[in-house]
C-alpha positions as CSV (number, residue, x, y, z in Angstrom):
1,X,-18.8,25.1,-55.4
2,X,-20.5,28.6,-55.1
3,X,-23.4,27.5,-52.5
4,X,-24.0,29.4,-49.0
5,X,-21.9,27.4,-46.7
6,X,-25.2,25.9,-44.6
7,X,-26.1,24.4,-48.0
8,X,-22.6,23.0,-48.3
9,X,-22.1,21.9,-44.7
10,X,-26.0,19.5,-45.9
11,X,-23.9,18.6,-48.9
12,X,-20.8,17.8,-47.1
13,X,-22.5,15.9,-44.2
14,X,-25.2,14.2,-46.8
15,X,-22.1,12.5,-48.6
16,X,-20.7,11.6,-45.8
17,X,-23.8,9.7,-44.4
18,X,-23.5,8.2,-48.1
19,X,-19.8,6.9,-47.7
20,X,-20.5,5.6,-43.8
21,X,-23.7,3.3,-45.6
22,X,-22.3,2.3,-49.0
23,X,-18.9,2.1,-47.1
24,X,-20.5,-0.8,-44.4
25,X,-22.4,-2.8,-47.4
26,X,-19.1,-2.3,-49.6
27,X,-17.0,-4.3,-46.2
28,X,-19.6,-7.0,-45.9
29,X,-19.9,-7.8,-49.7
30,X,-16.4,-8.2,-49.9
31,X,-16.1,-10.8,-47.1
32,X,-18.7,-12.9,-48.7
33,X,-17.2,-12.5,-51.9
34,X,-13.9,-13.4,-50.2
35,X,-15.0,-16.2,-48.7
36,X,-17.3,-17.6,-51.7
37,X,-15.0,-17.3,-54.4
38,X,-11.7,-18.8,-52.2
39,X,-9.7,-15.4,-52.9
40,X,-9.5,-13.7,-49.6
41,X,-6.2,-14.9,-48.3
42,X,-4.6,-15.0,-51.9
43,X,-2.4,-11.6,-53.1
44,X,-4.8,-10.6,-55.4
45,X,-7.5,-10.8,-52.9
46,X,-5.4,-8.5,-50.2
47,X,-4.9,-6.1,-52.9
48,X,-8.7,-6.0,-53.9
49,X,-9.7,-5.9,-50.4
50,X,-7.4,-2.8,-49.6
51,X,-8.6,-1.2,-52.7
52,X,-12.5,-2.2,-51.8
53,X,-12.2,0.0,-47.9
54,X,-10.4,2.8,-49.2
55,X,-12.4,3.8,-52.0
56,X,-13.6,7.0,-50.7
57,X,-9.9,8.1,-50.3
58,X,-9.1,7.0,-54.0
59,X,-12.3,9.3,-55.1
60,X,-11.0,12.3,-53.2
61,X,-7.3,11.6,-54.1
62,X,-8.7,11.7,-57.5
63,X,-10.5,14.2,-57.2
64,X,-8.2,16.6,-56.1
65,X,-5.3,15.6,-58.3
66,X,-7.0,16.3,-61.2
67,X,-8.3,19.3,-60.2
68,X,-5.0,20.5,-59.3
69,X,-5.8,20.6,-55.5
70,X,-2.4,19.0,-54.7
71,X,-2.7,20.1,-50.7
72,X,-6.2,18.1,-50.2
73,X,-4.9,15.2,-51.6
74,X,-1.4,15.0,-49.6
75,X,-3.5,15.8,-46.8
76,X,-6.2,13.4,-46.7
77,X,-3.8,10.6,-47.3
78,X,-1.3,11.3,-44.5
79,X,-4.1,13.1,-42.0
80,X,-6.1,9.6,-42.6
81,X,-3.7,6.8,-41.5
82,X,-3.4,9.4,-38.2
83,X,-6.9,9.5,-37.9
84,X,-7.7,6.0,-38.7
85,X,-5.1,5.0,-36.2
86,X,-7.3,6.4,-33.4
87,X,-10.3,4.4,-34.9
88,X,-8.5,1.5,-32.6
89,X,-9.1,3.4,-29.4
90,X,-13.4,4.2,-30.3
91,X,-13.0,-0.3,-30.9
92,X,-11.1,-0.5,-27.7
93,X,-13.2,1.6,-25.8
94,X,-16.8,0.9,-27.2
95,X,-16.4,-2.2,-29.0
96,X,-14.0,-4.3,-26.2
97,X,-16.3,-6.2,-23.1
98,X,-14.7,-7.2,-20.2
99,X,-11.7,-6.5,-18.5
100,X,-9.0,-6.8,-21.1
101,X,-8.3,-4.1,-23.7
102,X,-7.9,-4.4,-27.5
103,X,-4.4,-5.2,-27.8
104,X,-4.2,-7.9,-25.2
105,X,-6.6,-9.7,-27.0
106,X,-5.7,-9.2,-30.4
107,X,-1.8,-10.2,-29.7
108,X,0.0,-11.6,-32.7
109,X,3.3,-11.5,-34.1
110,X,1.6,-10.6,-37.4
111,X,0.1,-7.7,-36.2
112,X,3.3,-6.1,-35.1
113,X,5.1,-7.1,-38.8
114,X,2.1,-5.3,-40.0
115,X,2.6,-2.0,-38.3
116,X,5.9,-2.4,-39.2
117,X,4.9,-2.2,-42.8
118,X,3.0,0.9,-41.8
119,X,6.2,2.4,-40.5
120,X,8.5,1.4,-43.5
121,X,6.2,2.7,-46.1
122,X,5.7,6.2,-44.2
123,X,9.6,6.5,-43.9
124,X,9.3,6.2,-47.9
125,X,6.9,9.3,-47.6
126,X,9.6,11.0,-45.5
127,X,12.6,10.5,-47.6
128,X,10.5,11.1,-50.9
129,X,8.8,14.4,-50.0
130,X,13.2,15.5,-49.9
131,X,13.3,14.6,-53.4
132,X,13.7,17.6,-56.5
133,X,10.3,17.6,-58.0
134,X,12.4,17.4,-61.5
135,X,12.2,13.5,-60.7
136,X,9.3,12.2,-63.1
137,X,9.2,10.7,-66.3
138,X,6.4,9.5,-68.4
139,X,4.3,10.8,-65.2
140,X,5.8,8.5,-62.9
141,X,8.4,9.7,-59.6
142,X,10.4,7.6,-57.8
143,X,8.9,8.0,-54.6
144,X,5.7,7.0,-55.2
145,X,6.8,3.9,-57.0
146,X,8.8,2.5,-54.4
147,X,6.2,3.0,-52.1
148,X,3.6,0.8,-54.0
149,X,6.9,-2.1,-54.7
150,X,7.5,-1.6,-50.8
151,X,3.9,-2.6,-50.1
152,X,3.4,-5.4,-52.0
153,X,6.5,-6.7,-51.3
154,X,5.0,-6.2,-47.9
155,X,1.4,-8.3,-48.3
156,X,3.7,-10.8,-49.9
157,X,5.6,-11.2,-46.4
158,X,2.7,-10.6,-44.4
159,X,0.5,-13.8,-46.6
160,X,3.9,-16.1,-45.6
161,X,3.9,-15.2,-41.8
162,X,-0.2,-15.6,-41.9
163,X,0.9,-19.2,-42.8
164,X,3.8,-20.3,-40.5
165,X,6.3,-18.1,-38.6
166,X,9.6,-19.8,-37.3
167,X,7.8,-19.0,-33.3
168,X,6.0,-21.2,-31.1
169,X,2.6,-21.3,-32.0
170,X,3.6,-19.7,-35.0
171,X,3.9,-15.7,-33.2
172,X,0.4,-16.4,-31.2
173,X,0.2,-14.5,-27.8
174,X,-1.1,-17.0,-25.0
175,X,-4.8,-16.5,-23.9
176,X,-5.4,-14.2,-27.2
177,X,-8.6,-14.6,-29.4
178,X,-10.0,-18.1,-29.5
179,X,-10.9,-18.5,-32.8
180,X,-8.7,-17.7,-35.7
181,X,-8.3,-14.3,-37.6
182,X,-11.2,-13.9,-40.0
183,X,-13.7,-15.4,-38.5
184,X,-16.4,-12.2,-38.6
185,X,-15.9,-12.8,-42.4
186,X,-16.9,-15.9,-42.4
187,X,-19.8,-15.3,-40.2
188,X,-20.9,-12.9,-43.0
189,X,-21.1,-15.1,-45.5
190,X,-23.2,-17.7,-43.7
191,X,-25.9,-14.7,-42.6
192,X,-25.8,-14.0,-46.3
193,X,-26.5,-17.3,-47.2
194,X,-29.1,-17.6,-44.4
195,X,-30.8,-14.3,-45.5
196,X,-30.7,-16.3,-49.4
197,X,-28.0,-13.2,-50.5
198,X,-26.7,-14.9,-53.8
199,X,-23.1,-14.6,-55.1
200,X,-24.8,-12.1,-58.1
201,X,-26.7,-10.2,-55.5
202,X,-23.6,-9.8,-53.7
203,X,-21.6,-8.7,-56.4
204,X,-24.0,-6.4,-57.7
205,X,-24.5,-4.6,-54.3
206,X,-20.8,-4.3,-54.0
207,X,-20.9,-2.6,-57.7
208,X,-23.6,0.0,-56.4
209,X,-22.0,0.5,-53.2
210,X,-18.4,1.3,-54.7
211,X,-19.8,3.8,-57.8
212,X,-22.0,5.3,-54.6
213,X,-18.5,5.5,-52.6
214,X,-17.0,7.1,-55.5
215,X,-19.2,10.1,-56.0
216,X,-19.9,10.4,-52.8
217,X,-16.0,11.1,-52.8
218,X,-15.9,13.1,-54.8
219,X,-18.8,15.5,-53.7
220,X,-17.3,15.2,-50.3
221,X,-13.8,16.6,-51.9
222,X,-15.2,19.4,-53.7
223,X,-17.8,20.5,-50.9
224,X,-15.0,20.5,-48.3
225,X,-12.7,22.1,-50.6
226,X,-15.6,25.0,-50.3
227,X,-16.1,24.6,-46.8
228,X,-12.7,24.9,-46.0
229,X,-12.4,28.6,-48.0
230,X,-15.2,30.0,-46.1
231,X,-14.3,29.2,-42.7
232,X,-10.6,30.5,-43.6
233,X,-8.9,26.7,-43.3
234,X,-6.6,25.9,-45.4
235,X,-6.9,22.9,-47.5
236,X,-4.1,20.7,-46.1
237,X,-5.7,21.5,-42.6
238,X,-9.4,20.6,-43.5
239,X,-7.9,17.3,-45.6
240,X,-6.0,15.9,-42.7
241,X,-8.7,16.7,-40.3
242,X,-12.7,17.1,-40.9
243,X,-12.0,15.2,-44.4
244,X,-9.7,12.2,-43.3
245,X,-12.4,11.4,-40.4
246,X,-15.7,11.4,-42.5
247,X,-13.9,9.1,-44.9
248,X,-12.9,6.7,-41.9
249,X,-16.6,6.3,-40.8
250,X,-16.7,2.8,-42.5
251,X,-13.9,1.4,-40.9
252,X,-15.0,2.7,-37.6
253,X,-18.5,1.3,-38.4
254,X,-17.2,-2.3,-39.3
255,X,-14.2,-2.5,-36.6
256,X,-17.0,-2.5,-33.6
257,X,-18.7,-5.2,-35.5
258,X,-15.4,-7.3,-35.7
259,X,-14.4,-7.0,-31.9
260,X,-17.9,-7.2,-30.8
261,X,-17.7,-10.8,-32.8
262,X,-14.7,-11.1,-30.8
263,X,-12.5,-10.5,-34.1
264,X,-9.9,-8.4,-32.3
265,X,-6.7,-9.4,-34.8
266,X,-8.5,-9.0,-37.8
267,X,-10.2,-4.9,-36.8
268,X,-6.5,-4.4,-35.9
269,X,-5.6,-5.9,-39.2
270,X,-7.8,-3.7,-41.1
271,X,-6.4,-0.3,-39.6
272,X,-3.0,-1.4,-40.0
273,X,-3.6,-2.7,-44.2
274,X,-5.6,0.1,-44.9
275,X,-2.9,2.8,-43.4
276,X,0.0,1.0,-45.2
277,X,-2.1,1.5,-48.5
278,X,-3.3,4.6,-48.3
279,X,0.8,6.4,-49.6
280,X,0.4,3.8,-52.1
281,X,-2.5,6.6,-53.4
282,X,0.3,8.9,-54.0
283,X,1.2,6.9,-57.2
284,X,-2.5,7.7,-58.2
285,X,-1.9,11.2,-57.3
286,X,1.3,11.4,-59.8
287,X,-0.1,9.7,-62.3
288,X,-3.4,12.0,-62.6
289,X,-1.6,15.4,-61.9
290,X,1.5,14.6,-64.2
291,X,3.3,16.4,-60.9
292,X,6.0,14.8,-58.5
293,X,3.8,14.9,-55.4
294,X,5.3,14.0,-52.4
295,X,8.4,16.8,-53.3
296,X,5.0,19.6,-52.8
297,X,4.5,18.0,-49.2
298,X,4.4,21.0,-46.3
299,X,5.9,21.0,-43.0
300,X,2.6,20.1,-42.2
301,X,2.5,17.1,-44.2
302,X,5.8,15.6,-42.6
303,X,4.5,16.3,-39.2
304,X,1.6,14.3,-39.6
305,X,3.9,11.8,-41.0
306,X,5.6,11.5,-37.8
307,X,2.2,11.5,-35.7
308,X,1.1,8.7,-37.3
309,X,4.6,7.0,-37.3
310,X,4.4,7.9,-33.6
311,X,0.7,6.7,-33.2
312,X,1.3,3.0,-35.2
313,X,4.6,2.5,-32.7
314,X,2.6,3.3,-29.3
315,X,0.2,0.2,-30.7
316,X,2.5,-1.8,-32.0
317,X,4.5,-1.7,-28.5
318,X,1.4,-2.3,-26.3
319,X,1.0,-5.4,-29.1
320,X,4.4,-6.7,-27.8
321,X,3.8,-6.1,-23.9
322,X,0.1,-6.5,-23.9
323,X,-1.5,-4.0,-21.0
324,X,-3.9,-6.6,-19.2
325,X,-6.1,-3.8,-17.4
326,X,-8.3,-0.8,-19.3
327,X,-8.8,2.3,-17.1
328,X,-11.3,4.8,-18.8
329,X,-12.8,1.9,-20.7
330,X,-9.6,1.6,-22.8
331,X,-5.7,-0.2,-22.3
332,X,-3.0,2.2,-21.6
333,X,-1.9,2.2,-25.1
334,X,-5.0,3.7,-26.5
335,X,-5.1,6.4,-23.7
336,X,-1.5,7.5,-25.0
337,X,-2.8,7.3,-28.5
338,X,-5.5,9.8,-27.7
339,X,-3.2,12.1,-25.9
340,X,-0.5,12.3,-28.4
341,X,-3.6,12.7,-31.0
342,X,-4.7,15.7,-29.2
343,X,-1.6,17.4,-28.7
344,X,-0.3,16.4,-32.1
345,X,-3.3,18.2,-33.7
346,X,-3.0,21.1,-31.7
347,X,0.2,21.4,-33.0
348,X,-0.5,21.0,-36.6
349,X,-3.0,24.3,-35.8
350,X,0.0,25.8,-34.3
351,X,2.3,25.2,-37.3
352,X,-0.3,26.0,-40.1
353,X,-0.4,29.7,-38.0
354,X,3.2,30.3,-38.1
């Protein structure tokens, strides 16, 4: 885009506003689709589901890939599961009443296997951005492929342990959330049906909402891409930052409506599923740019990599020992989060200098 960069900042933040609205409507539809048409537990419905909240990262991974802007796209994808990671302290801090904090609450063996998957996956990214770049054929790398095997190997797993795990009370924390996971969705469906929201109705404002999502991705791609050359930031910088936290305004906007329903395990669930999806995007990536991705990954790249590894441990451990007091309106484990966000992104400044 050749526009003065006021009019590009209104474009950028106008898209933006776009995603955070279509992104909420997309999130509600699909839990009273979920729940309507008996799919939301199934494989096929975890896969859809993933697929439905990350649409503005498959627009701008899209996007870039086929315009050959290989540095946004790596960028957005590893820059968002950091940034989307410290969506879970803005829930535990301005969603979470009373004197417990997010993780006590949401305690569940699940959870942790989930972050786990979130950790596996980005070790993929690790060990794949090593690779020669000569590794493709018939636009596929191997990298990228093991990555999408690994995670739905993964939601396979995760659907069994949903079910039954070999723990007492089946890897339930004592004095966690009273009702079960999922609940919030549930809920959604019976406002629907209250407010006389049919299963066409639904289905046709998840259709606007996701082609709204879409451009809006795109425009917010191509606009920040613009930005990002004015102000003298590099692409990667811009993707992993300014980018990756407009496109996690829906997940922020529809977390504080699952813990403030008292949802805690399934907000948490959503962060975690939608981080170990996103590398699955580098498959996409591959496929569009005909290029071995992840072998083009900076030093940047890997270091956010490693902050977001760093960032889904820190939760996963306070999962496991459950802090039972919040100081600053937030458990310990999201205070640490926040640090090691802010000191990990100075850092990336520092390395994108040197």
């Amino acid at each position: 885009m050749t526009l003065p960069l006021p009019v590009l900042l209104l474009v950028f933040a106008a898209a933006a506003a776009a995603i955070w609205v279509a992104g909420v409507q997309l999130s509600k539809q699909t839990d009273v689709l979920s729940t309507r048409l008996h799919f939301g537990a199934a494989l096929g419905g975890l896969i859809l589901l993933a697929i439905a909240t990350n649409l503005p990262e498959i627009a701008i991974v899209a996007s870039a890939a086929v315009s050959g802007n290989i540095g946004v796209a790596v960028g957005n994808i590893l820059g968002g599961i950091a940034i989307q990671t410290v969506v879970l302290v803005a829930l535990d801090a301005f969603g979470i009443r009373g004197r417990r904090p997010l993780t006590y609450r949401a305690a569940s063996l699940v959870l942790v296997l989930e972050a786990v998957l979130v950790l596996a996956v980005l070790a993929v990214v690790v060990a794949g951005s090593q690779l020669p770049d000569s590794l493709i054929w018939w636009r596929l790398a191997p990298a990228p492929v093991l990555i999408a095997v690994l995670w739905v190997v993964g939601l396979l797993l995760l659907q069994r342990a949903g079910k039954h795990l070999p723990w007492h009370e089946s890897g339930e924390a004592p004095d966690n959330q009273e009702p079960p996971k999922g609940h919030s969705q549930q809920q959604a469906e019976k406002d629907a049906s209250t407010k006389g929201v049919s299963t066409a109705k639904s289905a046709t404002i998840f259709g606007v909402s996701a082609l709204v999502t879409l451009a809006a991705g795109v425009v917010l791609e191509r606009s920040g891409d613009a930005i990002a050359g004015h102000i003298g930031l590099s692409g990667v910088l811009f993707g992993a930052t300014v980018l990756a936290a407009a496109t996690s305004l829906p997940e922020l906007s529809t977390g504080l409506t699952s813990v403030r329903q008292g949802d805690y395990q399934l907000a948490m669930s959503d962060i975690f599923g939608g981080n170990a999806f996103l590398p699955v995007l580098f498959l996409l990536a591959t496929l569009l740019s005909g290029k071995a991705v992840l072998p083009h990954a900076q030093s940047t790249d890997i270091y956010l990599t490693a902050l977001a590894m760093l960032l889904t441990l820190v939760y996963a451990t306070g999962l496991l020992f459950r802090p039972q007091r919040r100081r600053a309106r937030m458990g310990v484990d999201s205070i640490v989060v926040l640090v090691l966000y802010a000191v990990g992104v100075a850092g990336l400044f520092a390395i994108a200098r040197a």
